[in-house]
C-alpha positions in Angstrom: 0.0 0.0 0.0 2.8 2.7 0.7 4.7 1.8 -2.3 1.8 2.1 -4.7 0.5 5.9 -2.9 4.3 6.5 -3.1 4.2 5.6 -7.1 1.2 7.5 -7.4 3.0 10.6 -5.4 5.8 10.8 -7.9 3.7 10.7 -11.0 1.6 13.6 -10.1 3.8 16.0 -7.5 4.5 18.0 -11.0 1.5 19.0 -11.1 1.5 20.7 -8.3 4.5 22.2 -8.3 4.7 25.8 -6.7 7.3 27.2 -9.5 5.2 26.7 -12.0 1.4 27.4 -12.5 0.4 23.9 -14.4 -3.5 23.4 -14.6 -4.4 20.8 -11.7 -2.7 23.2 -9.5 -5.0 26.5 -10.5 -8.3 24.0 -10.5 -7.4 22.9 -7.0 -6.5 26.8 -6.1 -10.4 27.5 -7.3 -11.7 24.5 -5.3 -10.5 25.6 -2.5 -11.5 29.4 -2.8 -14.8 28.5 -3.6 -15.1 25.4 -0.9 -13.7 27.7 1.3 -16.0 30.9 0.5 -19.0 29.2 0.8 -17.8 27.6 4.8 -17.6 31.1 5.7 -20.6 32.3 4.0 -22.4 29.4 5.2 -21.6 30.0 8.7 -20.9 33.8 8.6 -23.0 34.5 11.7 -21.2 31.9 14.1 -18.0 32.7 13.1 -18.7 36.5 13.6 -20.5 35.7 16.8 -17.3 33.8 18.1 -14.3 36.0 16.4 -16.2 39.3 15.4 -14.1 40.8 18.2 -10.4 40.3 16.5 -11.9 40.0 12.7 -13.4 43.2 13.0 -10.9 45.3 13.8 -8.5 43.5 11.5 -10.7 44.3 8.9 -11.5 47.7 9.4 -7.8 48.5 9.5 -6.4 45.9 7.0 -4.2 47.9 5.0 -1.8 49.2 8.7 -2.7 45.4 9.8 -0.9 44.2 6.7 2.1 46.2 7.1 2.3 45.5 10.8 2.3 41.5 10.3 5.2 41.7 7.7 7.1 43.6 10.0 5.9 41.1 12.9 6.3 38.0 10.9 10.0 39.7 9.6 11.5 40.2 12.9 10.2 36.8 14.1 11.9 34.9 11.5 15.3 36.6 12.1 14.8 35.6 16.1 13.9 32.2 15.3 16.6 31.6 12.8 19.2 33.6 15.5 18.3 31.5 18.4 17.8 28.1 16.0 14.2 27.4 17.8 13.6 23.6 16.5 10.0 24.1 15.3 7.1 21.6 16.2 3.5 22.1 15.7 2.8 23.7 19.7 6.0 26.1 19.4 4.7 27.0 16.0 1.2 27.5 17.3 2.4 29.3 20.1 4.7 32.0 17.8 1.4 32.3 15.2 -0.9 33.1 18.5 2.1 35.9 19.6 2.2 37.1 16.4 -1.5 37.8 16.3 -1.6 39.3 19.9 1.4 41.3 18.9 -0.8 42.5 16.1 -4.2 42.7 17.8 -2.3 44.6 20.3 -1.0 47.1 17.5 -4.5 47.9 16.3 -5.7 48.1 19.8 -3.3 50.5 21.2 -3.4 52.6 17.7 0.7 52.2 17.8 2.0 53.8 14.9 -1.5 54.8 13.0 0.2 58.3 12.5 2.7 57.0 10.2 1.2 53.7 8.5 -2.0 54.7 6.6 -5.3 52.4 7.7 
């Protein structure tokens, strides 16, 4: 059995290369978009109900939110790579879940809003 979904692996991982834009990988992009669109649309009031109170003001200032996660997700990448943190799934869950609250906090506090438009 691992042989034969290993075969199977090696005939098709072309097509989904990411250095190339071949057609099975922009139909599965679309799939996903659209599977993904309609979740959220399908269950737009629960999910605002539960994370309304970070989606909303990361929407309503997504342009300085943008440019505060690339500096955010920047500096966070040099530390990890400086300090060689071994990465598992909880230590990369728990870096994603500081780099939202560094964000959230951001947009909270209004750091910076001066100088990076919203």
């Amino acid at each position: 059995m691992g042989d034969s979904l290993t075969t199977i692996h090696h005939q098709i991982e072309w097509m989904f290369d990411k250095d190339r834009l071949p057609i099975p990988r922009l139909l599965l992009g679309a799939v996903w978009f659209w599977g993904l669109f309609w979740l959220v649309r399908r269950f737009e009031r629960r999910v605002i109900k539960r994370l309304g109170w970070i989606l909303q003001p990361f929407g309503e200032n997504s342009l300085y939110v943008y440019t505060i996660q690339a500096f955010v997700i920047f500096f966070a990448h040099i530390l990890l790579v400086q300090f060689g943190v071994s990465r598992g799934f909880l230590i990369d869950s728990f870096i994603t879940a500081i780099a939202i609250a560094l964000v959230y906090l951001a947009v909270r506090t209004k750091f910076l809003m001066k100088i990076i438009p919203r």
